[in-house]
C-alpha positions in Angstrom: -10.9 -6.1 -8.2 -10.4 -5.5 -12.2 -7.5 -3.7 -13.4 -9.9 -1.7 -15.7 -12.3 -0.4 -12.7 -10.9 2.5 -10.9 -12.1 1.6 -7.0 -13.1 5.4 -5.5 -12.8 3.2 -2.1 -9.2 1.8 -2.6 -8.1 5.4 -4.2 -9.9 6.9 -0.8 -7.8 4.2 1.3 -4.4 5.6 -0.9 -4.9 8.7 -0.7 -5.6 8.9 3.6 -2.9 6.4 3.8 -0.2 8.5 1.7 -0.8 11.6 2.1 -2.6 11.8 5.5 -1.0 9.1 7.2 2.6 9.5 5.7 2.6 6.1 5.1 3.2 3.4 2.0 0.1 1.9 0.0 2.2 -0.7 -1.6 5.0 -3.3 -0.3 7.0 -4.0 -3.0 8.9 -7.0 -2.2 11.9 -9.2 -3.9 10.7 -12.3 -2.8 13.7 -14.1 -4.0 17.6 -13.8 -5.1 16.8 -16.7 -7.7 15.7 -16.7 -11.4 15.4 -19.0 -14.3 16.7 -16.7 -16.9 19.9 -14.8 -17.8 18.4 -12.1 -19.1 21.8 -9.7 -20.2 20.2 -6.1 -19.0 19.3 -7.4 -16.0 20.8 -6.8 -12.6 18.6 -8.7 -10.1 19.8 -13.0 -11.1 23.1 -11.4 -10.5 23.0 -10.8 -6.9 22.3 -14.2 -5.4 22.0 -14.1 -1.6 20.1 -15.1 1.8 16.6 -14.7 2.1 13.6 -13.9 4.6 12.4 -17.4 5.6 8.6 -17.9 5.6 7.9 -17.4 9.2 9.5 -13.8 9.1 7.7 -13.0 5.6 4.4 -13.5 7.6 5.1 -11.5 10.5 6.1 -8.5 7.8 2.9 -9.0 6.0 0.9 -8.8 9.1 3.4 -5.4 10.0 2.3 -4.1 7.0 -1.6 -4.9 7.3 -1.7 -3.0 10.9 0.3 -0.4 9.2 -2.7 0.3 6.5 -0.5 -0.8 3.0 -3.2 -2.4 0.9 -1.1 -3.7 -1.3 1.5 -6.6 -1.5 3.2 -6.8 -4.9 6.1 -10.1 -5.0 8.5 -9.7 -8.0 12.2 -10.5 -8.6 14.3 -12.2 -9.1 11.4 -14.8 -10.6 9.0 -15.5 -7.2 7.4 -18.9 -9.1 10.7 -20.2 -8.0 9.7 -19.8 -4.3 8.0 -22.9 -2.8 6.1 -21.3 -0.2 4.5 -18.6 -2.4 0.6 -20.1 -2.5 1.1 -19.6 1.8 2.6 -16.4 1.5 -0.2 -15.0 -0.8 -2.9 -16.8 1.3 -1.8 -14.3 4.4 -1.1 -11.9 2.3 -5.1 -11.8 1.3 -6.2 -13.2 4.8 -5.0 -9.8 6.2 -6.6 -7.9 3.4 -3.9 -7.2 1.3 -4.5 -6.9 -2.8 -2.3 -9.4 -4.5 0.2 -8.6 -7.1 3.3 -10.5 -8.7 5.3 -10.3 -11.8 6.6 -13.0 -13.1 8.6 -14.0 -16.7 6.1 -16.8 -17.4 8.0 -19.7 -17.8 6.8 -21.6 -15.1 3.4 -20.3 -15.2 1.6 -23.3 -16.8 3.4 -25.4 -13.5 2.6 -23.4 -10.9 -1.1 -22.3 -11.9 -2.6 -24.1 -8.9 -0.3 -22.1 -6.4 -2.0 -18.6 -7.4 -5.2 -19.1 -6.4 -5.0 -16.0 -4.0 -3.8 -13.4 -6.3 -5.2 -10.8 -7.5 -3.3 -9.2 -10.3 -0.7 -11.1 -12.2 1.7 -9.3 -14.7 4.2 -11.0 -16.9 7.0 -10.1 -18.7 7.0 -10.4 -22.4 9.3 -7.6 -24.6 8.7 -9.2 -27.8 8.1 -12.2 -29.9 10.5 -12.2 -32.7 13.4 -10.3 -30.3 12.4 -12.4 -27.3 14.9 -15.3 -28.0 17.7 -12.4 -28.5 16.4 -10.6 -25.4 15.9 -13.6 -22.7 18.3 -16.3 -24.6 15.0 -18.6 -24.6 11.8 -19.4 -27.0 8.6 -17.5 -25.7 6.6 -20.5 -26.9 5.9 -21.2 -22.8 5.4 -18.5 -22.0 2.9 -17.6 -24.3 1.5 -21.1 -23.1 1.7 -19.8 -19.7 -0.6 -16.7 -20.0 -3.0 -18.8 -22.2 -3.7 -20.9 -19.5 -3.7 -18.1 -16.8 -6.5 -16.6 -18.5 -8.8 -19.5 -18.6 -8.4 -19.9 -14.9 -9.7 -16.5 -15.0 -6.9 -14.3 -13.5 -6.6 -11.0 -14.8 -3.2 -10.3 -16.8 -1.1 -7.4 -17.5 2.1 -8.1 -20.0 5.0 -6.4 -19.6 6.8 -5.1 -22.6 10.6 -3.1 -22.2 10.9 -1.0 -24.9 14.8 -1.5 -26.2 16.2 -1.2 -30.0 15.5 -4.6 -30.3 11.8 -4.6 -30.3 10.2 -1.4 -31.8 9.4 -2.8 -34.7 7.5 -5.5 -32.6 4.9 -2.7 -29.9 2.1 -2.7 -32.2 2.3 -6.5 -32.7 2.5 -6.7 -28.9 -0.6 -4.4 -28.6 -3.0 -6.6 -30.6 -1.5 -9.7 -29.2 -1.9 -8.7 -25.4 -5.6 -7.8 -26.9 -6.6 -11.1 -28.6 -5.3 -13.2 -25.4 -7.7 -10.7 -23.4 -4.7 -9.4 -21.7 -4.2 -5.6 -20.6 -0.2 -4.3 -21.9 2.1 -1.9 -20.8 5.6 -0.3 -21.8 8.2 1.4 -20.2 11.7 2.1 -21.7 14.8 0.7 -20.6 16.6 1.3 -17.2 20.5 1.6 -17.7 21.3 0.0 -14.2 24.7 0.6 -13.7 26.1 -2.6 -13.3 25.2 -3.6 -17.0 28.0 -3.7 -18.8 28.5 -0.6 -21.5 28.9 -3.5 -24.4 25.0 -5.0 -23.2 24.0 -1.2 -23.1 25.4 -0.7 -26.5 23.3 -3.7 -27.9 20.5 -2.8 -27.1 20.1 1.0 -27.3 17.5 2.8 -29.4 19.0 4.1 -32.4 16.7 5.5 -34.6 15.2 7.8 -32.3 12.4 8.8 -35.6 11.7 5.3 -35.7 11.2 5.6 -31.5 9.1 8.2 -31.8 6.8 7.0 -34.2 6.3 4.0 -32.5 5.4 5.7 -29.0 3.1 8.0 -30.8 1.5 4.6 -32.5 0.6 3.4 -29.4 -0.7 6.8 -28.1 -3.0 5.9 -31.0 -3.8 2.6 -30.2 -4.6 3.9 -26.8 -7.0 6.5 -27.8 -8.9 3.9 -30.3 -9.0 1.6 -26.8 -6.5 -0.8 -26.6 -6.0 -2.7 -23.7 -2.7 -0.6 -22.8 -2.6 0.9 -19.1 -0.3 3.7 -19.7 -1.8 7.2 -19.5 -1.1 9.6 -22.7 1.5 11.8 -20.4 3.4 9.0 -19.6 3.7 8.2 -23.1 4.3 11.4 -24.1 7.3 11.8 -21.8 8.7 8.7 -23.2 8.1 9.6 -26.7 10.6 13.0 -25.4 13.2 11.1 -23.4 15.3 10.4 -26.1 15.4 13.9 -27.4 16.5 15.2 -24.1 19.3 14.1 -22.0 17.6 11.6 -19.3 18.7 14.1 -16.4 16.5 16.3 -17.4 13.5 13.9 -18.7 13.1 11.8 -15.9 12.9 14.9 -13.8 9.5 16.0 -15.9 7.1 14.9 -13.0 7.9 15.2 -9.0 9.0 11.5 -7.8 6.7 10.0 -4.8 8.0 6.5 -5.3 9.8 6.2 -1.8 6.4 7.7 -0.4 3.9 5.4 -2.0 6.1 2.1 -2.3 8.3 0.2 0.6 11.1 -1.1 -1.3 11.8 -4.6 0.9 14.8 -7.1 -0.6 14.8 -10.6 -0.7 17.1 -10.5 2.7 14.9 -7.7 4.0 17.1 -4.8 3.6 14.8 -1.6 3.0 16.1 0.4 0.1 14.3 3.7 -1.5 13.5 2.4 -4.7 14.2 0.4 -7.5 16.6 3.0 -8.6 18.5 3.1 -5.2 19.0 -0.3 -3.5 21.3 0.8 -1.4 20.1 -0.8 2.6 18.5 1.9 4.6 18.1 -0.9 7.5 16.0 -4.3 7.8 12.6 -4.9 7.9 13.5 -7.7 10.4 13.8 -4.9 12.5 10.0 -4.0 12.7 8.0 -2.2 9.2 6.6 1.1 10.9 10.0 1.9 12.7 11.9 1.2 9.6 9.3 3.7 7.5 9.4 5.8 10.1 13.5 6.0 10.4 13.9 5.6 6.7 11.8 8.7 6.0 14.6 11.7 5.5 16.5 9.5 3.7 14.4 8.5 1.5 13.1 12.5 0.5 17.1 13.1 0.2 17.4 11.2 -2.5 14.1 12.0 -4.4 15.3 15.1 -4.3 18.7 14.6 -5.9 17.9 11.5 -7.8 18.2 12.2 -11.6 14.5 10.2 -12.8 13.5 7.1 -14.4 10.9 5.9 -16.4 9.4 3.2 -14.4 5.7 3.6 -15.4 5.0 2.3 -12.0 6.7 5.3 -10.2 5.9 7.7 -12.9 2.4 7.1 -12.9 1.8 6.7 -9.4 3.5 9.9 -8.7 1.3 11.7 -11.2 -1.9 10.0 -10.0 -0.6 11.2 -6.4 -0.3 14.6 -7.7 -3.8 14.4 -8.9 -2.7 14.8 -13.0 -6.3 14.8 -14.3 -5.3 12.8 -18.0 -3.6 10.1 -15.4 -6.5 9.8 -13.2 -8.8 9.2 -16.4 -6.4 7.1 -18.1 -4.2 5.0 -16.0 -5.7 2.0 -15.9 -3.3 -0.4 -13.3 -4.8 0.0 -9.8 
């Protein structure tokens, strides 16, 4: 299943599934507390702890499978590091689940052989002159990585977070992603709050012009058909979030991430969202009874939460509101 062709079937599946069934399309899962990088603005390397061993990973996957999610996405902190991944995805696609995992490359080139049963593979890349200042390494192996990726044949998304550091750099990214044969998309930076103020500082957007032309670059790009997934009104409410305080731009669009998406740690605590991790309960006690007990919960704090730009949740919760630009346009899924 190509990231470029829109399946009416799997859309169909979503759709009865969310908003019939009142249940999750995608399990989102942190496969793992470790990572190979110390990347400064991120939260997830710094909150090492136990995690689901393979035998209960399976017996969630198949929860999830009888529970109609179509999707199983592995991400944080880096999930090449897990040894058992190539089993995991195997019964993740025995049970007809779609594949997904993002991953920051480095150990692509390694571990190529291990993700034979994956669907869609996105990687993390922000830059290529600010990458070394970003992640603290060269993206030399990264860029290796994806090369090889592709000539295995897997379909690629990079990942680009838009900071101060790399505006200059999206356009660049844009025709790079395009002459690897990779799709690209953005999203701004999440403040998480246990960053430190001094890493915030670093790396906020200053020129807010200079911002703003580059988002509306890339609106261009997108129109002349770049490979970039993001939908014009996602991009367009990123162009505005620096205008307005982020209370009020993140709250341009109603949130249905904690409807679509089951938030599952790497210990199997079930949190909302990426936004709030706080443990709602484990998924070690049983998937549809934790949905199911999860569920007000969860709509409280939609309701109060003040937004994020997550182009994941954003889109999705547009697409789910049947946005008509979105459903032409967003191109992951």
């Amino acid at each position: 299943m190509g990231m470029k062709s829109f399946s009416p079937v799997m859309a169909a599946r979503a759709l009865w599934q969310m908003r019939l069934r009142k249940r999750p399309f995608v399990l989102s899962h942190g496969i793992t507390s470790s990572c190979n990088l110390r990347c400064s603005f991120c939260s997830y390397w710094r909150q090492p702890g136990p995690e689901m061993s393979t035998p209960e990973i399976l017996r969630m996957l198949d929860e999830a499978a009888d529970y109609g999610i179509g999707v199983y996405n592995a991400w944080t902190a880096e999930p090449l590091m897990r040894e058992d991944l190539p089993l995991i995805l195997r019964h993740a696609r025995s049970r007809g689940l779609v594949t997904s995992l993002v991953t920051n490359g480095l150990l692509l080139e390694k571990r190529l052989e291990d993700l034979r049963d994956l669907d869609m593979l996105s990687v993390s890349l922000d830059g290529l002159k600010s990458y070394q200042e970003l992640r603290g390494i060269d993206p030399a192996p990264v860029l290796q990585g994806i090369r090889e990726a592709r000539n295995a044949g897997h379909e690629i998304l990079i990942n680009c977070v838009i900071s101060g550091k790399n505006i200059a750099e999206l356009e660049d990214l844009v025709h790079l992603a395009e002459s690897l044969g990779c799709w690209i998309s953005f999203e701004p930076m999440h403040p998480f709050p246990d960053i430190s103020q001094q890493v915030w500082q670093s790396l906020a957007v200053r020129d807010i012009p200079q911002f703003e032309a580059a988002i509306e670059r890339l609106m261009d790009l997108k129109r002349s058909g770049s490979p970039l997934i993001n939908s014009l009104t996602y991009l367009q409410m990123i162009k505005e979030s620096q205008k307005q305080n982020s209370k009020e731009a993140g709250r341009q669009f109603t949130c249905h991430a904690p409807e679509i998406i089951m938030h599952v740690a790497a210990d199997g605590s079930v949190g909302a969202c990426r936004v709030h991790q706080e443990p709602l309960g484990n998924v070690r006690s049983g998937l549809a009874k934790m949905w199911e007990n999860t569920r007000e919960k969860r709509k409280e704090l939609a309701a109060e939460c003040s937004g994020c730009f997550f182009f994941g949740y954003v889109e999705n919760s547009l697409l789910y509101d049947f946005v008509p630009e979105v459903m032409r346009h967003y191109q992951w899924m």
